[in-house]
Structures are given as C-alpha cells and as structure tokens.
C-alpha positions as CSV (number, residue, x, y, z in Angstrom):
1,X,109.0,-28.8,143.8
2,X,111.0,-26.8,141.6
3,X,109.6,-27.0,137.8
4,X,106.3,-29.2,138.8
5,X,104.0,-25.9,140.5
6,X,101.3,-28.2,140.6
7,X,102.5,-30.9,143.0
8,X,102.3,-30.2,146.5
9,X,103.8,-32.2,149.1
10,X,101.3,-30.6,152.1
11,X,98.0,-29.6,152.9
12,X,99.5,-26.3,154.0
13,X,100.9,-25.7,150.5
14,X,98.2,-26.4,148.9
15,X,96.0,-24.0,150.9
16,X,98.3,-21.2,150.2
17,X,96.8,-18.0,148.4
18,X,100.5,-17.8,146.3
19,X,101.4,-21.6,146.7
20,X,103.9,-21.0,143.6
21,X,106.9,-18.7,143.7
22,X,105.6,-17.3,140.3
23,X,102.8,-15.5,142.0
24,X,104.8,-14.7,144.7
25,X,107.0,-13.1,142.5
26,X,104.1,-11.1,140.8
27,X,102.4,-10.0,143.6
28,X,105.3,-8.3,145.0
29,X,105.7,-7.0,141.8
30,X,102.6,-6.1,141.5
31,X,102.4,-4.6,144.7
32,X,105.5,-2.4,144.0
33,X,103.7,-0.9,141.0
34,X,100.5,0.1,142.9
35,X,103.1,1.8,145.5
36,X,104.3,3.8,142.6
37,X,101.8,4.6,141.0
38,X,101.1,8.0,142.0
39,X,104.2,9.1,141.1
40,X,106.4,10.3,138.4
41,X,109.6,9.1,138.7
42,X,113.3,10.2,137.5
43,X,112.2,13.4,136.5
44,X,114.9,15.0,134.3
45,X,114.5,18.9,133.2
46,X,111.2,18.6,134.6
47,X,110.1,15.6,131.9
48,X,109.2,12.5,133.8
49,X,110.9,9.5,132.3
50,X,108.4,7.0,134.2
51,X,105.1,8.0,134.8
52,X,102.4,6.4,136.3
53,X,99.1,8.7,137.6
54,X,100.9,12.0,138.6
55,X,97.9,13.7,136.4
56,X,95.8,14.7,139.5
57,X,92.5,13.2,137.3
58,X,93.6,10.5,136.6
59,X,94.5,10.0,140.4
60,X,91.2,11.0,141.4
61,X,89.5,8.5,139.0
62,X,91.3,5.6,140.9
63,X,90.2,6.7,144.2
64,X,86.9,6.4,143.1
65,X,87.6,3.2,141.3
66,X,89.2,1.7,145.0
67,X,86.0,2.8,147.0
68,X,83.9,1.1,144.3
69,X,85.9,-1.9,144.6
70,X,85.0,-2.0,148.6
71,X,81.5,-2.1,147.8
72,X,81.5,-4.5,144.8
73,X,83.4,-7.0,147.5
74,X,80.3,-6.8,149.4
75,X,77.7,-8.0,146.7
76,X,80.2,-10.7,145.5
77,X,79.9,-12.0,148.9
78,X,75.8,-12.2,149.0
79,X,75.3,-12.6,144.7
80,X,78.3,-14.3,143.8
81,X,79.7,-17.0,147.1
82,X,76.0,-17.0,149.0
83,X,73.9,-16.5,145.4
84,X,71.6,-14.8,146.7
85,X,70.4,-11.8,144.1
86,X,70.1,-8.3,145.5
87,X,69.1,-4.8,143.6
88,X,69.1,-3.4,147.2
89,X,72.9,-2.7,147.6
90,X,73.3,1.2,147.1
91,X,70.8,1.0,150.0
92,X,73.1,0.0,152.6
93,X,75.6,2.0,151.1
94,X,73.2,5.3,151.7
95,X,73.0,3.9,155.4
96,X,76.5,3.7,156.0
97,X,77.1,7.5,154.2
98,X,74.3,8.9,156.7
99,X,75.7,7.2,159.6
100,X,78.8,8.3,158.8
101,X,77.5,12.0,158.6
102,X,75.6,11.6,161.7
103,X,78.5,10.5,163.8
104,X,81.1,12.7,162.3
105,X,79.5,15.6,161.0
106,X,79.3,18.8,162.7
107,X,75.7,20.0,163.8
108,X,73.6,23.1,163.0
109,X,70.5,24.5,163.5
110,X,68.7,21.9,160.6
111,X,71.8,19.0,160.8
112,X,72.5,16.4,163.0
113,X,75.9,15.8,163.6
114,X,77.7,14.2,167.0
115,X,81.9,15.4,165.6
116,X,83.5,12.2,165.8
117,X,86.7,11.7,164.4
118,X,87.1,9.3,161.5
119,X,88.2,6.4,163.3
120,X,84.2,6.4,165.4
121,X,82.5,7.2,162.6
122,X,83.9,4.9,159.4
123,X,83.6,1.8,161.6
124,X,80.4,2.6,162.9
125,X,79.0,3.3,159.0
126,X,79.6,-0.8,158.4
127,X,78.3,-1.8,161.8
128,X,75.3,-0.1,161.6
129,X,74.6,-0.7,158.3
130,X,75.3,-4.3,158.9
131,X,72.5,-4.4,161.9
132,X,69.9,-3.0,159.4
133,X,71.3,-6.1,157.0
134,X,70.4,-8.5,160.0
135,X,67.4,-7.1,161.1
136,X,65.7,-7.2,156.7
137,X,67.1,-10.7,156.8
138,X,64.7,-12.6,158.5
139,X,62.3,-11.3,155.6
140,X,64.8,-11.5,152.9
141,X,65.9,-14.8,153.1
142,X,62.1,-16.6,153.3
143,X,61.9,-15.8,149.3
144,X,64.4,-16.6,146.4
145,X,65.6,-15.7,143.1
146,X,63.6,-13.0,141.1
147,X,61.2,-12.6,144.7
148,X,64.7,-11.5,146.6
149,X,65.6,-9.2,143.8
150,X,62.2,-7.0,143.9
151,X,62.6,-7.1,148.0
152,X,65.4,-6.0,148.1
153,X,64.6,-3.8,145.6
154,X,62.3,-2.0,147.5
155,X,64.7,-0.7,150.0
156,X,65.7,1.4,147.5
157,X,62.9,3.6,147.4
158,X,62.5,3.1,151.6
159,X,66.0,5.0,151.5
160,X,65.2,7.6,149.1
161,X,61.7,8.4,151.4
162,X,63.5,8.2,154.6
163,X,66.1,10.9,153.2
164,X,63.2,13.2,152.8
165,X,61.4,12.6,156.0
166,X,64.6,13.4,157.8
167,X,66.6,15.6,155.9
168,X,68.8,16.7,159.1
169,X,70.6,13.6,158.5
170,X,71.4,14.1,154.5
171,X,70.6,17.2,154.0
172,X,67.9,18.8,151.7
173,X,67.3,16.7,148.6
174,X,69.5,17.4,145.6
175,X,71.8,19.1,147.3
176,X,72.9,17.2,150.3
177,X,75.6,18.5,152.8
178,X,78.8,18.3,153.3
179,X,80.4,15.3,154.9
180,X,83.5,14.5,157.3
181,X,86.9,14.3,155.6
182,X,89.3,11.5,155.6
183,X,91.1,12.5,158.5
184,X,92.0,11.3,161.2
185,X,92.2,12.8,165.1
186,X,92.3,11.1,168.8
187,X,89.1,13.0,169.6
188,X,87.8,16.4,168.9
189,X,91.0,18.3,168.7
190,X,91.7,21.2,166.0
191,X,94.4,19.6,164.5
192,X,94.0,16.1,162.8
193,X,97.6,13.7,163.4
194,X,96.9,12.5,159.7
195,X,95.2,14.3,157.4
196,X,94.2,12.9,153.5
197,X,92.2,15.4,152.6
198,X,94.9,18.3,152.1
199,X,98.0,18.4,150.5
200,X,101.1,17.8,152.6
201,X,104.5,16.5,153.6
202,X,105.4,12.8,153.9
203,X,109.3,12.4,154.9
204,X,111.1,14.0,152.7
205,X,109.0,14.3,149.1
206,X,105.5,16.2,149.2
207,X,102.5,14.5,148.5
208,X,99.0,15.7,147.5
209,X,95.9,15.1,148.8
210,X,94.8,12.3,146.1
211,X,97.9,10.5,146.6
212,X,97.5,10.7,150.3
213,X,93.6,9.3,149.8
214,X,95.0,6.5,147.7
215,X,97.5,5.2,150.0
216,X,94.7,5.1,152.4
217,X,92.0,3.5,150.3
218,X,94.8,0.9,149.4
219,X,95.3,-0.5,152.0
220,X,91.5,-0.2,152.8
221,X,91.2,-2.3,149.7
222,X,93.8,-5.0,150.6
223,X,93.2,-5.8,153.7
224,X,89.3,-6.4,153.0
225,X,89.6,-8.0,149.4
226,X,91.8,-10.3,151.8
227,X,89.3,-10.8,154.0
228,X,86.7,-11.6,151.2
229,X,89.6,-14.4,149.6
230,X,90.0,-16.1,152.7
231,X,86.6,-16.0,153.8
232,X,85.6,-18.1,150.7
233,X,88.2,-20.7,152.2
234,X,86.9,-20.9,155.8
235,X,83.9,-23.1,157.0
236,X,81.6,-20.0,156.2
237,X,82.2,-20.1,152.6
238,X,82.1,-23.4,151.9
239,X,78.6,-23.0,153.5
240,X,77.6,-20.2,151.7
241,X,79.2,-21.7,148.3
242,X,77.4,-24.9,149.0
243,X,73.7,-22.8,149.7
244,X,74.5,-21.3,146.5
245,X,75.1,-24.3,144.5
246,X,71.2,-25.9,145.7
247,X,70.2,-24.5,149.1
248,X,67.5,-27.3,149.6
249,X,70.2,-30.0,149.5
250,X,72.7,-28.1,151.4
251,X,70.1,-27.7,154.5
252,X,69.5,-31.1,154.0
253,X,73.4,-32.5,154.7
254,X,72.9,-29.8,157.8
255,X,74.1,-26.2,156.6
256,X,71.5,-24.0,158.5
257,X,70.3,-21.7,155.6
258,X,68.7,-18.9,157.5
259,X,71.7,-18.4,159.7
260,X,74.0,-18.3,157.1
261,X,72.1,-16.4,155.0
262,X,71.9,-13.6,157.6
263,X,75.3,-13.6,158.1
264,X,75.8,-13.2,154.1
265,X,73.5,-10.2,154.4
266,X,75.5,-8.8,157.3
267,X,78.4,-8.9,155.6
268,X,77.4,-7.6,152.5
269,X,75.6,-4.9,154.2
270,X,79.4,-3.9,156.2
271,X,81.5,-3.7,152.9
272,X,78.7,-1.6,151.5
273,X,78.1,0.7,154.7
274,X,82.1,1.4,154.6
275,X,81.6,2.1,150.6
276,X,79.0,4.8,151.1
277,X,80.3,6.2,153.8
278,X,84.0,6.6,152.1
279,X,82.2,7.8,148.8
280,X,80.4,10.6,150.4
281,X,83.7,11.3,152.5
282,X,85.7,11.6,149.4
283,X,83.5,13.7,146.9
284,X,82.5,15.6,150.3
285,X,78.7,16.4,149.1
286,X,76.5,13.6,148.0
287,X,72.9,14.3,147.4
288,X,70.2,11.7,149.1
289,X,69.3,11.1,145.4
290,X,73.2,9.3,144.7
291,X,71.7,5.9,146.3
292,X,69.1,5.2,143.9
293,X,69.0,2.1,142.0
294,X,71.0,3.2,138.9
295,X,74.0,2.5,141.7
296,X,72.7,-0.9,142.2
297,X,72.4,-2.0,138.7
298,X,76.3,-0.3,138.7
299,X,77.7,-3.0,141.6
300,X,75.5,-5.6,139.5
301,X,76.8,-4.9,136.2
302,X,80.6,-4.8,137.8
303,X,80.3,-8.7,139.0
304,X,78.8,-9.5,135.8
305,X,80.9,-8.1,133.6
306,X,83.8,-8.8,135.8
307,X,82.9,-12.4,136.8
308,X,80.4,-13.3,139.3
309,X,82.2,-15.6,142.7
310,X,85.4,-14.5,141.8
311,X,87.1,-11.8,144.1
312,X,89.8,-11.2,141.0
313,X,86.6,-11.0,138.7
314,X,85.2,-8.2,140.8
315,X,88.6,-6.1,140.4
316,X,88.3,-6.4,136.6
317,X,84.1,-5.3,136.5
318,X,85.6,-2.5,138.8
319,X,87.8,-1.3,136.4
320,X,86.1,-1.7,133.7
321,X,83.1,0.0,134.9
322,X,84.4,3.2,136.7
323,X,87.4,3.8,134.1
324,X,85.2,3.2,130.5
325,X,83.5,6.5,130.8
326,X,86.8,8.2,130.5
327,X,88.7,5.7,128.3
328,X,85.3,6.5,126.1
329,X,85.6,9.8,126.5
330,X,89.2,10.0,125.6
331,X,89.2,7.5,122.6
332,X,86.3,9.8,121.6
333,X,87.9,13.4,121.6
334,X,90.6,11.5,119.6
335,X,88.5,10.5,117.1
336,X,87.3,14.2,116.9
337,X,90.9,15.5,116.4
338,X,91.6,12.6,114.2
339,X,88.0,14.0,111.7
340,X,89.0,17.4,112.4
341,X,92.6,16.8,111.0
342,X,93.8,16.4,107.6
343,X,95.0,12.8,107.5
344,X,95.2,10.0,105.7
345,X,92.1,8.1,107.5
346,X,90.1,11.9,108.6
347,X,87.3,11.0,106.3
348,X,87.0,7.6,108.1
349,X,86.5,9.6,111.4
350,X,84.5,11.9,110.2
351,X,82.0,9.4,109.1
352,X,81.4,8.6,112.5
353,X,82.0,11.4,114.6
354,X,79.2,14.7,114.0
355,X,80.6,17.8,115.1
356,X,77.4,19.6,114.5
357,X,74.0,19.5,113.3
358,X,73.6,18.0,109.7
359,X,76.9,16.8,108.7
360,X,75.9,12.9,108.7
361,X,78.1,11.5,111.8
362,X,76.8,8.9,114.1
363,X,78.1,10.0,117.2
364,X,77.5,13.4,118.3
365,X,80.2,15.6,120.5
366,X,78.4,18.2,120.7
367,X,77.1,19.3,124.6
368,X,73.2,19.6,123.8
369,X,73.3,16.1,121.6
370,X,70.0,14.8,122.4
371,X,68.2,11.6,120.3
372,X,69.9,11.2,116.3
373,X,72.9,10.8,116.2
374,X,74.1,9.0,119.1
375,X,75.5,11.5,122.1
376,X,79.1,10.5,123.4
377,X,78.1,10.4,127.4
378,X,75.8,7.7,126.3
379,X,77.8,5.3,124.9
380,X,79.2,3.8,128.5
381,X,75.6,2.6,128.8
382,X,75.1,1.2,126.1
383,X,78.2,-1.2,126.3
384,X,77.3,-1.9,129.7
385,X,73.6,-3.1,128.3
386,X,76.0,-5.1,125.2
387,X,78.7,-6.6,127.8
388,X,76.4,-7.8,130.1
389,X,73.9,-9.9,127.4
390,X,77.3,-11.1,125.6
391,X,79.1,-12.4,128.7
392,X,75.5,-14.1,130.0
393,X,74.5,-15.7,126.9
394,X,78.6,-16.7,125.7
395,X,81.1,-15.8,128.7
396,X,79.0,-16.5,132.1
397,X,82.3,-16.0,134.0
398,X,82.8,-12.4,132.4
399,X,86.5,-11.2,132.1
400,X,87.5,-14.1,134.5
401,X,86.5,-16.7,132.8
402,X,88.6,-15.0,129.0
403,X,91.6,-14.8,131.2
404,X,91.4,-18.2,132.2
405,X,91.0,-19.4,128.7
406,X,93.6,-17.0,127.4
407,X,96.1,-18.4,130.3
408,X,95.5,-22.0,129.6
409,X,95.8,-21.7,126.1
410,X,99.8,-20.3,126.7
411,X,100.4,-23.3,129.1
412,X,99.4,-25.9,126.5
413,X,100.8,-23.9,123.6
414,X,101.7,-25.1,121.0
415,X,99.7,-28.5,122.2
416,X,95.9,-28.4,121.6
417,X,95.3,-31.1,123.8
C-alpha cells in the first residue's frame, strides 16, 4: 500500500526480491548506469560532458573486478549460507582455467588442446570443476571449522604439483600459455559470430574490446548473482542456512548434512571453475603459479570485508578489494604532486611521502623501496590485514552491516528510538 512499504497484503509480495516500488525504481536506475558506463556521453568539441569509464584502464579494472565477483559468489555460497570454511577456493578456480584451456585451446607438440569454441569449453570449466567439488566432498565434509580450512587447504598445493607434473595442460611454470579468447563460434570455423576480444562494430557506434568484455561479463554477473539471491530463498538454502546456524541440530529436525554439504561444495566449486576459466580467458596468459593461496585468502578477505552471507556484502568486498590497489595508488601519486608542489599544505605531504633515500617520509614512491619507509604497493595489504581484524572484532557483518546501520539511522531520523 502506497506510503506503508512494509505491509504486504500477500505471500507473493512479500517474497519479492524488489517488493517496494523504491527499489524498483533504483534498480532500473541502477541498471541504466551500469549500461552506460563504458561510455562517454554528449561529447561536445571532443570534451565529454558525462563520463563514466571511457578510460580503457579504468575499463579493464572492472572486468577484472566482475570476474572476481563470479568467484566470490561461489565462496559466499559454501562460507557464508552453508558456513562451511574453505582456504581451498583458487583451487577450483585453477581447475576450471585448465579445463577451459584443455577444451578450447589449440594443441602443439608439448600442449593439449581439443579447439572448442567458447560456448563447450566455459560451461564445461564449472561442470568439471564442480565433479572434482563432489568427488573431495565426502572427505571434506567428515571434519569442521579450523580441520575443513587446513583440508581444503591442501588442495592448494595438490594444484600447484599437478601443474608441474602435467605442464601440457598449463603450460611451463611461470610462464603459462596462452588461453582461448572470449569469443564465440558454432564450431571450429575461422570466423567467430561474436567476438569480445577485438575491437569492433555494434549497430551504429564502435565499441572496443573492454566494453564488449564487459557487456558480456555483465550479464555473466547478473544472471548468476541471481541465481545465488534466490537460491538462498529456496528449500536448499534454508537448509544450508539452517546447517550453518548448528549443523547437529539441523540433522537432527531431518536436514541430511552430507548431502547438502556436497551440494554446497558443488556449487561453490561451478562459480569458481567459470571464475578461473574467465580470468585466464581475459588476461590471456596465466601462469600455474596465479592459483596459489594468496588468491584464496583474496575471495576470503572480499566476504569478510564485504559481509559474510550477504550476496550485496560480497559486491562491496569485491569492490573494495580489486579497486583499493589503484584508488591507493592514485590517492598516493597525488600526495606526491601535492609534496612536490609549492602549496599551502606541501610540507604536510611531504612529511609523509619519501621521494628518495634520506629525506624522512614514511611512505616510499620510489620503485626499489624495500623495508624503512613503508613502499606504496604495500599498503593494500596492510589495510586488508587492518579491515579484516576491525570488522571481526567491531563490524562482523563488514560493509553490510555499516550500511544497514547508516540506512536505519535516516529512516528513524530525527527519532532515536
């Protein structure tokens, strides 16, 4: 009813995803900004008078971010709606990237490769990846807790062995080989129908090939963050939710905990097998050594940060995690101009900032900064380390949980009760 969002008069309204015209309104707003995005519009005397993420960077950046959010989706659906910790998940990522290049990469006289076209080869990376989920299962799910965490764990280093026994698949260690692009043919034919890889025509404006890659990977991210949403709603959820919550009682009321954990594992493992095998698509040569457990920690720190159970909380970790290193970056060569300059606060930023050896600052920019003082590329980890302490010890919902305070402190306002 209008001015009461909160009262429904049926179960079917209150089910609803956007049960309020607000959110309707904001997601199709919403949605019309991520369409525009990679564009500059009204562009007058060559000056854009809107702009989004024309800069080709920038563009490139969120490609990377939208592929990460694929795989995060997957570990929110074993860590944060089954609970169940895993340290394992680059692994199935690295098996979905060398299925991927096994399918659809072309063969030589040291590498495997069958040529499929995209549409074989990306589905196959999350099946088969999701088999290998199913078939650890039955050993995963007999421990708990910290025990799950160093099994699963161990996968990591299984991958990075197998990579070097069979280096036709992945190619030679630290190097890699080149995988399939994003593009997409009936069969084996010269010509791809659709090609994202390579810059192009679409109607009547050009488009480039990061634009074309993030129209794809959009869509790639809504229809499975959908998936993920309404999963949580369904009978599977509420099973996984309620293993989560305390498994023993849960089996107890007559949730079968091994089959459901499985089927968290299986579909943990898919999201991440499509992940790693768009990933390696999309940079196009991905060493054996890019699945190592420094990835893991990554999808980890992303929920945490982000907020762990919540699909919107994994969006914000993702953001926050593959765009800091450049917003540090950035806010960082700032600072350098800013101590460089000859303004009002330079003296400020060049307390801070060392340009060089010996002139006091406490972060370095120089490229060889090693040890005292601090070097810039490290500072993303340690506020990854900082975020993640602060939101466990104050803020166990991460960035989910401060919007939702933020949010219902404007409803009430300027009530306090």
């Amino acid at each position: 009813m209008r001015g009461r969002p909160n009262l429904y008069t049926s179960y079917e309204a209150e089910t609803q995803l956007f049960p309020t015209t607000t959110k309707k309104v904001l997601l199709g707003v919403g949605l019309l900004v991520l369409v525009l995005m990679p564009f500059d519009l009204w562009v007058v005397d060559q000056i854009p008078v809107v702009r989004f993420l024309g800069d080709s960077i920038w563009l490139r950046l969120v490609n990377k971010m939208l592929i990460f959010i694929i795989g995060a989706l997957g570990l929110h659906l074993l860590s944060g709606l089954a609970g169940q910790l895993s340290l394992g998940h680059s692994f199935f990522g690295g098996v979905g990237a060398c299925t991927a290049v096994l399918v659809g990469g072309k063969a030589s006289t040291n590498l495997w490769g069958w040529g499929m076209p995209m549409w074989v080869w990306l589905p196959a990376a999350g099946v088969v990846a999701a088999l290998i989920g199913v078939a650890i299962a039955p050993t995963a799910v007999r421990v708990r807790g910290l025990y799950l965490g160093i099994v699963t764990l161990g996968l990591v280093f299984i991958g990075l062995h197998l990579s070097r026994v069979f280096p036709e698949i992945a190619g030679p260690g630290d190097l890699g080989r080149k995988w399939p692009r994003l593009e997409l043919r009936f069969w084996k034919e010269e010509d791809p129908f659709l090609d994202f890889s390579r810059d192009g025509h679409w109607f009547w404006f050009d488009v480039s090939k990061h634009q074309k890659t993030y129209f794809f990977l959009l869509l790639l991210v809504i229809l499975m963050a959908w998936w993920a949403v309404n999963l949580g709603r369904t009978r599977t959820g509420r099973a996984l939710a309620a293993i989560r919550d305390r498994d023993i009682a849960a089996e107890i009321m007559g949730v079968p905990e091994f089959r459901y954990k499985t089927t968290a594992f299986a579909l943990s493992s898919f999201y991440a097998g499509i992940s790693g095998a768009l990933f390696a698509s999309f940079v196009g040569q991905v060493p054996p050594e890019q699945w190592s457990l420094r990835a893991s920690v990554t999808f980890l720190a992303a929920l945490l940060i982000g907020g762990m159970g919540r699909v919107s909380g994994v969006f914000m970790g993702s953001f926050f995690v593959v765009m800091s290193h450049r917003f540090v970056e950035e806010i960082v060569d700032w600072a350098k101009h800013q101590a460089e300059g000859e303004g009002l606060f330079s003296s400020v930023f060049d307390f801070f900032i060392s340009r060089g050896s010996g002139d006091g600052g406490l972060i370095s920019v120089a490229q060889t900064a090693l040890g005292y003082p601090l070097p810039a590329s490290a500072l993303d980890e340690i506020i990854y380390g900082a975020l993640i302490v602060i939101f466990l010890l104050f803020e166990p919902l991460g960035m989910y949980g401060i919007w939702i305070k933020v949010r219902n402190y404007w409803k009430g306002w300027p009530f306090s009760y």
